[in-house]
Each structure stands twice: as C-alpha cells, then as structure tokens.
N, C-alpha and C positions, 0 to 999 in steps of 0.2 A: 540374902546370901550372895558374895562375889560367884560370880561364872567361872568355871576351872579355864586355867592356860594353860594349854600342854604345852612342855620345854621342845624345846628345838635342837635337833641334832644332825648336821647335816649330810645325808645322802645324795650322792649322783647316780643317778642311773643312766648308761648310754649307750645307744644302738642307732645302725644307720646314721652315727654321725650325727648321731642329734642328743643332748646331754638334758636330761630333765633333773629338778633340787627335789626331793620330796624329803622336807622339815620335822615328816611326822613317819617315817618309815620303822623306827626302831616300837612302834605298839604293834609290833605283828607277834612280839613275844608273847605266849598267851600265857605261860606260868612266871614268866616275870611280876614280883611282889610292886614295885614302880606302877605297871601296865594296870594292873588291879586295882590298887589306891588309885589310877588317874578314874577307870572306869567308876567306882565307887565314887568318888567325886563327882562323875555325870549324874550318877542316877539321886544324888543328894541334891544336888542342883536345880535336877527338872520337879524333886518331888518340891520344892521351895517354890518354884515360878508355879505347880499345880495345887499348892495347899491350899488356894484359896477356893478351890474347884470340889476339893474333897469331900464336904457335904454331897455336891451334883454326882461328885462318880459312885457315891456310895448309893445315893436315890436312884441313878442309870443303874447300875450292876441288879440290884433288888426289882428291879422294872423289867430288864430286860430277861431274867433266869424266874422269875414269876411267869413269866409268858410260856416257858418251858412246862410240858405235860413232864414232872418228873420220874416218876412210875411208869414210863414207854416201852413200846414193845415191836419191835419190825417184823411185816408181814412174812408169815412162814413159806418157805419155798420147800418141794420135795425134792430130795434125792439119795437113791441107792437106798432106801427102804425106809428113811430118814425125812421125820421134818424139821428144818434148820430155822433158826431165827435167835434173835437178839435182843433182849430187856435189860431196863433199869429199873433200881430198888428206886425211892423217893430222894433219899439224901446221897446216892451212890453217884461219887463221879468217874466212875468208869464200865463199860458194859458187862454185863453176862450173859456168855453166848450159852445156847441152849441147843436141844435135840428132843424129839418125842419119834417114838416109833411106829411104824405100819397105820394105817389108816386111809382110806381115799380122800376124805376130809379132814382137814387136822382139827375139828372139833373131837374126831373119834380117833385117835391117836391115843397112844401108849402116856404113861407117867413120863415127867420132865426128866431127862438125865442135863444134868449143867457140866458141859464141857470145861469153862474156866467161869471163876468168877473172879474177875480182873480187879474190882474191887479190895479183894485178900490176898490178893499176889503183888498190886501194887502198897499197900501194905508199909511204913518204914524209906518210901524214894520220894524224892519230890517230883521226878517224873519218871514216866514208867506208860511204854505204848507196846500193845503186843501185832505182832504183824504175820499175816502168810496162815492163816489157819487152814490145812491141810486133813483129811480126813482117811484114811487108808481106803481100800476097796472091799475090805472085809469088815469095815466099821467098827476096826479095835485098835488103834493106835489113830494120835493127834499129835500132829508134828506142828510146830508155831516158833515165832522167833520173837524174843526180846528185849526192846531196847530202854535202856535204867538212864541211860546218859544223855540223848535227843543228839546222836550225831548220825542216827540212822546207819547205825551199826549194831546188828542184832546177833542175839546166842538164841542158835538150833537147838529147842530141845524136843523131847519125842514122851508122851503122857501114855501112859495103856486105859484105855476107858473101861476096862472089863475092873481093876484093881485100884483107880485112882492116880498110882506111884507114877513118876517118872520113871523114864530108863536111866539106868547109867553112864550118862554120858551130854557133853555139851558141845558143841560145835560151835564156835566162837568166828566173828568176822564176817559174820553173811547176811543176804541182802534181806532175810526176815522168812522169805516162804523156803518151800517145799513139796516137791512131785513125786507120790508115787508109783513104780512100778506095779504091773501085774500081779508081782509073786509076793506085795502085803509085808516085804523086808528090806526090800532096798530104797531107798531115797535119793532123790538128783537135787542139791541145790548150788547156788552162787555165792562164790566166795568176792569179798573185797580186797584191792591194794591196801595195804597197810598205811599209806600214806594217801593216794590219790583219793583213794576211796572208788576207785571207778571198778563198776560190775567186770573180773575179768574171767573168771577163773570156774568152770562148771562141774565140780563131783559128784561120784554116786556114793553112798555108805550104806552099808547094811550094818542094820541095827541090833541083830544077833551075834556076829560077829568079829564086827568092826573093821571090818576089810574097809578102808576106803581108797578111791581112786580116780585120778584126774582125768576128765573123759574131755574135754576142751579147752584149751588155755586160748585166749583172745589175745594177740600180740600187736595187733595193729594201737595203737592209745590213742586215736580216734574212736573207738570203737567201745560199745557197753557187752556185754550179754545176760540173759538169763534163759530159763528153762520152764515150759507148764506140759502140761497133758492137753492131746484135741480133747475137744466135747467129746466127739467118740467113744476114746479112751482105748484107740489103739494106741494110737502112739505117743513116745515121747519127745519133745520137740525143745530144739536150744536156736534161742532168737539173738544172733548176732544185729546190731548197726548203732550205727551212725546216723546224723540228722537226716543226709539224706540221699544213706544207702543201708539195702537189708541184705542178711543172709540166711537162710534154715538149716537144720540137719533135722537128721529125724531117724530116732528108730522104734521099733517093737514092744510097746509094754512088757508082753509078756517074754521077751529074751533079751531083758537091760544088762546082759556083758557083752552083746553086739558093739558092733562099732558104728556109731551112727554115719548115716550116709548125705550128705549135701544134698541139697532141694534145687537150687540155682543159685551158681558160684556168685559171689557179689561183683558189681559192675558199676562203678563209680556213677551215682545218680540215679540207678536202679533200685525203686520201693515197692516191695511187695508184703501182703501180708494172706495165711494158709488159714484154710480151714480145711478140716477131713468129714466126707459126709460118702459114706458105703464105700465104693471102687472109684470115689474120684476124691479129686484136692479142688477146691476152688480159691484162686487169687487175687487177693486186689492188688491193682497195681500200677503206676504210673509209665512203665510202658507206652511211649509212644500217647500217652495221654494225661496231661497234667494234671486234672482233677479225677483223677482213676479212671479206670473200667474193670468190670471182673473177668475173669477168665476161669476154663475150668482145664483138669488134664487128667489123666489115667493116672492110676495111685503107684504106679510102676514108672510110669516113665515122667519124673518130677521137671526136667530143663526146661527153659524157656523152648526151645524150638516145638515142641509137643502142645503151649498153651491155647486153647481156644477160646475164642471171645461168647460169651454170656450175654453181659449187658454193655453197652457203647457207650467212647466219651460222649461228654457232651462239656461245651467251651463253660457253660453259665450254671454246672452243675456238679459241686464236689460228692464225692462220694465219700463217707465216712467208716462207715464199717457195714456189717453184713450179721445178719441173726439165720443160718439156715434150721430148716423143719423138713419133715417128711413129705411133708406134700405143698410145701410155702417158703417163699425165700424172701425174709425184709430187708428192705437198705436205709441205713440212715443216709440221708444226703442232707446238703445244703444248696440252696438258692437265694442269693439277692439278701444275702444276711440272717437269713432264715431257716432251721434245720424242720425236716419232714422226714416221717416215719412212710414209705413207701412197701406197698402187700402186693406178692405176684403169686398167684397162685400156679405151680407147676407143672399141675394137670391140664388145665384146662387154656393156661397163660392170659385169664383175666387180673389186671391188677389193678389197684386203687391207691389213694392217700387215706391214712387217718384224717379228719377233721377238727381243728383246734379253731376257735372261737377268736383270739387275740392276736396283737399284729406284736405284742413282747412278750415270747414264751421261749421255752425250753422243753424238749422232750425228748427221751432216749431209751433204748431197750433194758432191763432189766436182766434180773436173773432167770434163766430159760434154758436149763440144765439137763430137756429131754428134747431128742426129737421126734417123735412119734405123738405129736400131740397138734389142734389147731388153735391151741389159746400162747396169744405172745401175750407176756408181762411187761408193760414199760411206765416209764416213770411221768412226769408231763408239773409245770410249774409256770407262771409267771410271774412279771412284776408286780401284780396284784394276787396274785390265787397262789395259796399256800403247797407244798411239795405235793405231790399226790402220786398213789400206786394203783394203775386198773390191771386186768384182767381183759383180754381183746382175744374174743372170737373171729378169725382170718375169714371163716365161711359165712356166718352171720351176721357179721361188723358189727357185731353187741359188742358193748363196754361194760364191764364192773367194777364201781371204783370200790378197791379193797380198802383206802386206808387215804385220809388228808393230814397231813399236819394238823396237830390240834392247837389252837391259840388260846391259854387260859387266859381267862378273865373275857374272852369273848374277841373277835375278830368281825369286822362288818367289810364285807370287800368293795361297797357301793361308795364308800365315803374316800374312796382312793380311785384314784386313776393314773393311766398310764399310755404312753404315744409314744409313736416309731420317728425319730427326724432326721432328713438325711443333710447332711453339706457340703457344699462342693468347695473343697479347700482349693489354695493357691497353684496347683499342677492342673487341675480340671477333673479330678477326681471328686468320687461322692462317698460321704463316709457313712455309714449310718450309727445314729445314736438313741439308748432305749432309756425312754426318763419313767419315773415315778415319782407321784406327787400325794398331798393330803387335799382334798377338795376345796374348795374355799365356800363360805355359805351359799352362793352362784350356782354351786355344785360345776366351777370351772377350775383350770389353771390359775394360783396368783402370778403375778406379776412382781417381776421387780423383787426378789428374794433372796435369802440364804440360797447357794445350789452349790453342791459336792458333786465333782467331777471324779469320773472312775473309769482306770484303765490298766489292761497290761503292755499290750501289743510285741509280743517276741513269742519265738518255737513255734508258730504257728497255733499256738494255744488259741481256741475261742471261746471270750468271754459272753457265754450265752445269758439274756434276761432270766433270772430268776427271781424267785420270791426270797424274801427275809425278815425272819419276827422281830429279830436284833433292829433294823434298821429303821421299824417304826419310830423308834425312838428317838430319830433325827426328823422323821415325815410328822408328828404328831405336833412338834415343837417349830415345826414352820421350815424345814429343808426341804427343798428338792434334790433328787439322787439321780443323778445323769452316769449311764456307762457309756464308753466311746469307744466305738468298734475299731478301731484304727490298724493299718497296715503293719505288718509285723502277727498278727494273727492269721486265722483261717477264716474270720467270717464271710468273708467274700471269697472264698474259693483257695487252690495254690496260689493264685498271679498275687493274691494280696497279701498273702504270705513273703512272697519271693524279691516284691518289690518293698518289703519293710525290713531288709537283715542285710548283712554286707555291706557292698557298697553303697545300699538306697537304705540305711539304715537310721537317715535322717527325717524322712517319711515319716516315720514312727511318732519322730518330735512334734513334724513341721504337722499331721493331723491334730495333734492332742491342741497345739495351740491356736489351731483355726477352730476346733469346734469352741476353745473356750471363748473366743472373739465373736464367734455366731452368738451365743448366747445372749452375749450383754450386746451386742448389734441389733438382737430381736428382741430385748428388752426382760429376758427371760433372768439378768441378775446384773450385778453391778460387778466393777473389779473389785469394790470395797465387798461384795459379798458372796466372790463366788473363792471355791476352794479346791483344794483338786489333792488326789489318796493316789498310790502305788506300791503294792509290795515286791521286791525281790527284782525280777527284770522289769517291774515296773514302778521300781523306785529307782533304776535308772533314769527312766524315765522324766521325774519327777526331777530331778539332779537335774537334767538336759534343760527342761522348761524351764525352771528356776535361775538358771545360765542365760537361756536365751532371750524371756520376757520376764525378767522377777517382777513387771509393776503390775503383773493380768493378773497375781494371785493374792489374797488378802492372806489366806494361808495355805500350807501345804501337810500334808501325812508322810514322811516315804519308811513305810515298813521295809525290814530285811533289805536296807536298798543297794543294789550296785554298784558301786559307784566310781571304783578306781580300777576302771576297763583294762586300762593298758598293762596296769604293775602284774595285775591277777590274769591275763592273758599269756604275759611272757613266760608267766612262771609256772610250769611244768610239773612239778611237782605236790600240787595244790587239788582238791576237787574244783569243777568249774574251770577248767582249762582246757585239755589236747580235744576233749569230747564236744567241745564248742566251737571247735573253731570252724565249722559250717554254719554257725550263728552267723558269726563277729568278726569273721578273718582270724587269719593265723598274721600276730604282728611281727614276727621275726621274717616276715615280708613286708618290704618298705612301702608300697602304698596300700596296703589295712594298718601298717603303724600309723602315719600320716591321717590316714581317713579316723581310725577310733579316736588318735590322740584329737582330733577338732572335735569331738563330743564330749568326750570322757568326761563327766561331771567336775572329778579332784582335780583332771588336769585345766578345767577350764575356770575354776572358781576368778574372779575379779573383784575389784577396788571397787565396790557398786552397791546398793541397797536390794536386800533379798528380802523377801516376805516372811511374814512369822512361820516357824520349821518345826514341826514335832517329830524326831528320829526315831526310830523302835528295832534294837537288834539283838540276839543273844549269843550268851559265850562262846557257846557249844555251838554253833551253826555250821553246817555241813558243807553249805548250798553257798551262801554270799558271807564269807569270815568275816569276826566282829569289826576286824580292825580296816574296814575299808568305812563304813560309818563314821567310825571313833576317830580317824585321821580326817574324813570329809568334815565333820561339824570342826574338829579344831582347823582346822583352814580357814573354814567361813567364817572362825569369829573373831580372824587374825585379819580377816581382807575384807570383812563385811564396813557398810558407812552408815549404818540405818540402828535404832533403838529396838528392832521387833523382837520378837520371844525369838529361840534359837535352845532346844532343848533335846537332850538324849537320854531313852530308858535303855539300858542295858540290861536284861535278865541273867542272872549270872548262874540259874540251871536250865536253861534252855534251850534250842538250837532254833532250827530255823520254821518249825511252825510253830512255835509258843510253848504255851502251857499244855501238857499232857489229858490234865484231866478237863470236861463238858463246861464246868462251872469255872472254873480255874481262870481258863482263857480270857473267858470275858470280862476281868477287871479289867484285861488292856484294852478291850473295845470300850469297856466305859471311861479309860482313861481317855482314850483315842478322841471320842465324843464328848466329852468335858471339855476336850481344849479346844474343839470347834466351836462350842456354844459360849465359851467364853470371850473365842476371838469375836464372835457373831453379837456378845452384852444379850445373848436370851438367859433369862435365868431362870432359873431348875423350875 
C-alpha cells in the first residue's frame, strides 16, 4: 500500500518579525470529513507496513494479558467504619470498587456492598473511565465523575448507597472528583473552561436542593485549581498554582457557606504545600530552600511570617512529600537519584530509614487514611521485583508484606537483573540510568544487544525504576530496557529539574543523547540496535533526538508526542498552553520564541534520513492534539531522504491515555513491541 500524502495548503504564521510556512496547518480541523479520511488513511497504512507483524502482536497481546492474575483484588484499606478495596471478575475489563463493613480485620467484616461495577456501566461506549470516587461522611451518598469520550472531561454524578438510584441530576464539565462537607449535602467540586480545558472554576452544590454556587473563579490562565478535604476532615481546601507558584484557601467543613479564607497569598516562585494535623498546619515548601523544608504554624495564624521550620534544607536532598501520624512523621525524600522513605518518631525524635535491598527501586507512601495509628502502608517495586504492599510498624520496624503482584505462569526474579549507571554527559554533569536485563546463561549482562531507551524528562516528573510484567516480553526475547534519568525531571533534586525547562531546555535532548552514545561506547548495543520510546512531553523529546542525531537510532516509539512547540504555545486558546508556560516559555516573548523555535521537532524537521518511526496518538486527546503528530509525520515524509518505516496509529476513540479498558490497552503495547522486534529480525 502507497504511504498517504497530505495535500498542502499554505499557511503563514508571523510574529517577532519572523514568518514561519506550515503546509499542514489546515488538519487541526478535527470534524472536517478531509482531516478524517487523511487520518484513516494513516491508520490503514501503518496497519499494511505491520500485517506482517500480526501473528507476533497477537502471540505478544495473549503473552502478555496471560501474565495478568485476572480475578484481582487491591488490599483493603479502613475508613469511617468501612473497608474499601477494588476487584476484578476474570474476563472484566474494568474494576469493581467495593466496601465491607465494621470489623478490626477485614477478614471479619460485614457482606460485600459493590459501590460501582464499572464493568455494566461501561456497558455500550468504547471508552468509558470513572474518576474522583468520593464517599460522604455518613457513608450514604457516592459522588464519581464520568468520562464516555477520553477528553478527561467528566459528569458529576451523586449514587445513594442506601437505595442503589442516582440522584437527580448531572453536573456536566468537571474535573471527575468531589469534596464533601460536614453536613453529608453539600459538595465542592471543579468546573472546566469549555474550550481550554484548564481547572478554573471551584462550586459548592447541595444535592437536596440544588442551590449551586461559585465559591472561586481562578482568573489568572496561568494558573489550575482544584479542591480536597485535609486527612483531618476539618477542613475544606482549594489548591490554586501554577508550575511554580501555590496558593490555599481554606474553610470549615462543617460551615461550607463560610467564605474561605487565604493561607498565604501567592508570590511568584513561592511553593508550598498544607497539611492539617490538631492546632497546627504543617508546610512544605521552597522557601528560601529549593529542595524544600517543612515548616509548621498555628492553625490560626496561616501567613508566611508565622511559619517555623520543622525539618532543614538540605542542598543534596529533595523533599517529596510528608505522611503525618500521631506520634510519627514520614518524608518521602530523594538522594543522588534515589527516593527513601524516612521514620521520625515525635516523641522521642529517634528517626530511621526504611531498608531496601536494591540500588533500582521505587517506593512511596500508600493509603494511610488514620492518624492515630503506628503502621504506615507503603508501596515498594523494582526493576526486578514485582509491585508490592507492606504494612510497617514505625515502633518495631516490622514489615508485612500484605500483597505482590502476582505473575501467572510463574515469575523467577533470579534469572533477571538490574544496575544503576551513571554518565557524565557533555556539560560535566552525571546523569543516572536504571537498566534491566534477562541473564544470559553466565548468569551476566549480554553484550552487544537489542537495548530500548526510555525517558520523559519535563515537569519535574520522576521517572522512578519500576517493575513490569508487560516488559518481560521485550527482556525474554533478548532486549535490554534502559530508563534515563535525565534533566527536565526531579530525580536529582530541583536544580535538575530547573536546569532542564526554559531556557536550558536543551539539556533534556543533549542527556538523552549522551547516555545513548555511552551505551554503544560501552559496548552495551550498537546504533543498528539500540532504540529509544517517549510519550507526550517525551515524545518531544524523541522529535528533538530524531532532529538532532537521526543515525544513533535504528528506531524510534514517540507516543502522544509533542511536537509542534511553538504553533501550540502561541495559541491560547487550546489545553497545554497559558498553564505551561513556566515549562517552555511564553513565546509571544521574543527570545523563548527563538529558543523553542531551535528545538521544536515540526519546526526543525530537514532534508536528512530519519530512523524507522512508529507514531501513536488519539482523536480525542486532551493533553498533546492529534493534529500535532498527524502534521509531524506528514512533514517527515515530504523532507525525509532514507527508505525506513515511517508509520502513524491514530485511535479514533481515544484521547491521550489510550484505551479505557485493562486488556484493551495493551494491543497497542503489543503493537508497539511488534514493530521493535521486527525492526530488531527477532521472530515471535
């Protein structure tokens, strides 16, 4: 089958005196019948250039949903007289959330009440994701939000658990959840712009009713909001910010027609984040300290001038977040690329680490929804050891592990291994990279291999080692899976954050292509066999490399990718715009125009050979719009000089995380992984 050619229609865009042609501007129409037929011709295309693959994706997809315990069930957590938790039937691809009543153990617990079973509600959509499950405080009303379309735009609806029915009524255009008040009838949640989509807008409704009432409008369009309850459950809290300033208000559970009062006005560069524990508030916050410190203040007098310091910065140590208890306060922090669960005991101010075995892991606080208790819940995973949920005694430093991912057909975690590697790229920084491999009969590292490189690096997001059952299916078959911590994250603290966005937002590139240079330097893969994935702002990414060295990759993945920095910055009236521009710059400022236009993937495409490309984006996308893909691939295959594959799947009900349903998804991972094992000549 010929490759689609999108027609050319020529647009100028110009600003600062500078005239850019984009040839493919007129596919941003997304109910244009034209725009559709061209999409359907992508996905007709690439399904041609993979049919010969079809066997391997069908053998992968049954491989890899076999490994799945279908009949699953998430460890129960208590609260408000309730044990909560989450199962699946065997063939169900969607969850059902559950409840059982009173018991100190939930073996001795009441009969199952099923709050939804999303399974029969999804029902008739091809996607369908429920979000914000909300519980009243009298434990008869269940407020959740809906979304049938994947544009991450959900209808409030409100359930009575006592009778099954809904209430009368929908609340249409909101961010999914919902807070309740004290008084068990009013509700606070977050409305969206019609267009932007950006969190602006904070109501209360009472559900008897229906008085509803605008208790915050966010005017700044830099700026998100939304609204939860402390642990507490005094009060009720609306989290204004921006990348990287916060704001609070806060009022009274139980007298939600109060006018909520400001915490500490917002101050350009000022991050903070509350928790309420008795008569005080405790803050994290960047204050005068870039990788945080906490601070505490009287539950009265909320300003910064009132805050006192807790715990101290420290240059080599972020602070993540905080779990407080009655008698114990944890911090998640990081170090040197590494997060640690840190125990300080209150009373006495002895404190400890948790102990983790592995130099590539992940572990984080769970759900811990009481304080008056010494057992934190937290989660713990690495590139070799499957998810897992303990149970940790603060006083005993006993551990129970409640629950591992189970691996059907069997998991041996000895025939895997995994290493921490750092590199000092081209600036004289050191980047660290977490790999995972299958043993070779040595019981070592091979050499000289297939290796998939994996990265995001933007928001400060960090891409922590994790375990994945999906991914044996690349390690079993002779891959190595490399992730690259790279700047534009948090793994190494703020500073590596700060120095990968804006104007050092080349960092981000110039790491991802030194570590792939280490590799095949150390012999660890060739360019003919190493590959490199990205979704969303890191299929930016992937655009940027692709630009900058297309001969280092034999292939490439860029899910959801980014790609045309500039058009979708200027434009305003878009999601992924006013709210980023502490990312990216604001380009209607002449040098972040200049600086994004010299990356921007579309605007940098050239007369050159690019490595074989598999695209993945959907209709409906919220986050990175179709038509920034759908114009990047027709570019490259107008300016590309090389024979390599060059392929785009369009989903045409999905937005920007895939498929709705467990099982669903993962044809595009076996898609994804057909077309590497192809370009690789391994066969099924």
């Amino acid at each position: 089958m010929q490759q689609p050619k999108a027609k050319k229609i020529r647009k100028e865009l110009t600003i600062h005196g500078d005239t850019r042609i984009d040839q493919y501007f007129w596919l941003n129409q997304r109910e244009d019948q034209e725009v559709l037929d061209y999409l359907n011709q992508e996905n007709a295309y690439c399904k041609s250039v993979l049919k010969p693959t079809e066997p391997m994706q069908n053998d992968l997809y049954e491989e890899i949903v076999g490994r799945i315990k279908k009949d699953d069930e998430s460890v129960p957590y208590k609260k408000n007289g309730y044990w909560y938790y989450t199962r699946y039937i065997k063939e169900g691809e969607y969850p059902i959330h559950c409840r059982r009543p009173g018991g100190k153990v939930f073996k001795n617990s009441g009969d199952e009440e099923i709050l939804l079973d999303v399974n029969e509600l999804a029902k008739g959509h091809s996607y369908y994701a429920i979000g914000g499950l909300s519980v009243s405080p009298n434990n008869q009303f269940l407020a959740y939000g809906v979304d049938a379309v994947s544009r991450r735009i959900y209808t409030l609806k409100v359930k009575d658990l006592r009778t099954g029915n809904l209430l009368d009524f929908n609340i249409e255009q909101t961010t999914g959840g919902a807070t309740w008040a004290a008084d068990n009838e009013t509700i606070f949640y977050t409305q969206k712009e019609e267009k932007s989509l950006r969190s602006a807008k904070i109501f209360s409704y009472n559900i008897f009713n229906h008085e509803r009432q605008l208790r915050h409008h966010e005017m700044d369009e830099t700026f998100n909001c939304g609204v939860y309850k402390s642990k507490s459950k005094k009060y009720i809290i609306i989290a204004s910010g921006a990348s990287i300033t916060s704001e609070f208000r806060y009022l009274n559970a139980h007298t939600p027609r109060a006018e909520f009062m400001v915490f500490q006005e917002r101050i350009r560069g000022l991050e903070y984040g509350i928790t309420h524990f008795e008569d005080k508030w405790y803050v994290l916050t960047n204050w005068d300290a870039q990788n945080f410190r906490l601070m505490k203040t009287n539950e009265t007098k909320t300003s910064r001038d009132f805050w006192q310091e807790v715990i101290p910065h420290r240059e080599e140590t972020l602070i993540e977040g905080i779990e407080l208890f009655k008698n114990h306060l944890v911090l998640e922090e990081r170090t040197k690329g590494q997060n640690f669960l840190r125990i300080i005991n209150q009373k006495t101010d002895e404190e400890h680490y948790i102990d983790f075995d592995s130099e590539t892991y992940d572990c984080w606080t769970s759900i811990n929804p009481e304080f008056d208790s010494p057992i934190l819940r937290f989660g713990y995973t690495s590139m070799t050891t499957p998810s897992s949920v303990y149970d940790y005694d603060m006083n005993t430093r006993e551990r129970t592990l409640l629950k591992q991912q189970k691996i059907v057909g069997g998991y041996d975690e000895s025939s895997y291994g995994s290493k921490r590697i750092w590199v000092e790229v081209r600036d004289g920084e050191h980047v660290p990279m977490s790999m995972v491999y299958k043993k070779n009969k040595d019981g070592e590292l091979p050499q000289n291999i297939h290796l998939l490189l994996y990265a995001y690096g933007s928001y400060g997001h960090s891409l922590d080692p994790y375990f994945s059952s999906i991914r044996l299916s690349l390690l079993d078959r002779g891959f190595v899976y490399v992730i690259a911590h790279i700047r534009g994250g948090e793994d190494l603290g703020r500073r590596w954050y700060d120095h990968g966005k804006l104007l050092h937002k080349k960092n981000t590139f110039y790491d991802f292509i030194d570590c792939g240079e280490y590799l095949i330097k150390e012999g660890y893969t060739s360019n003919q066999k190493l590959y490199a994935m990205g979704g969303s702002a890191g299929g930016l990414l992937m655009g940027a490399v692709i630009n900058m060295r297309p001969e280092l990759w034999h292939g490439v993945i860029a899910a959801v990718p980014f790609v045309d920095v500039l058009t979708t910055m200027l434009d305003e009236s878009i999601p992924l715009t006013t709210g980023e521009y502490d990312e990216w710059g604001n380009p209607n400022e002449e040098d972040y125009y200049h600086y994004i236009k010299s990356y921007s993937p579309y605007d940098n495409v050239e007369r050159k050979a690019y490595p074989n490309l598999l695209i993945t984006t959907g209709l409906h996308d919220s986050q990175v719009q179709y038509w920034e893909p759908a114009k990047w691939i027709a570019k490259l295959r107008d300016y590309k000089t090389d024979d390599n594959i060059m392929i785009m799947d369009c989903n045409m009900e999905t937005g920007h995380g895939g498929a709705s349903g467990r099982f669903e998804a993962l044809k595009e991972t076996a898609m994804e992984y057909a077309f590497l094992l192809m370009l690789a000549r391994i066969k099924n």
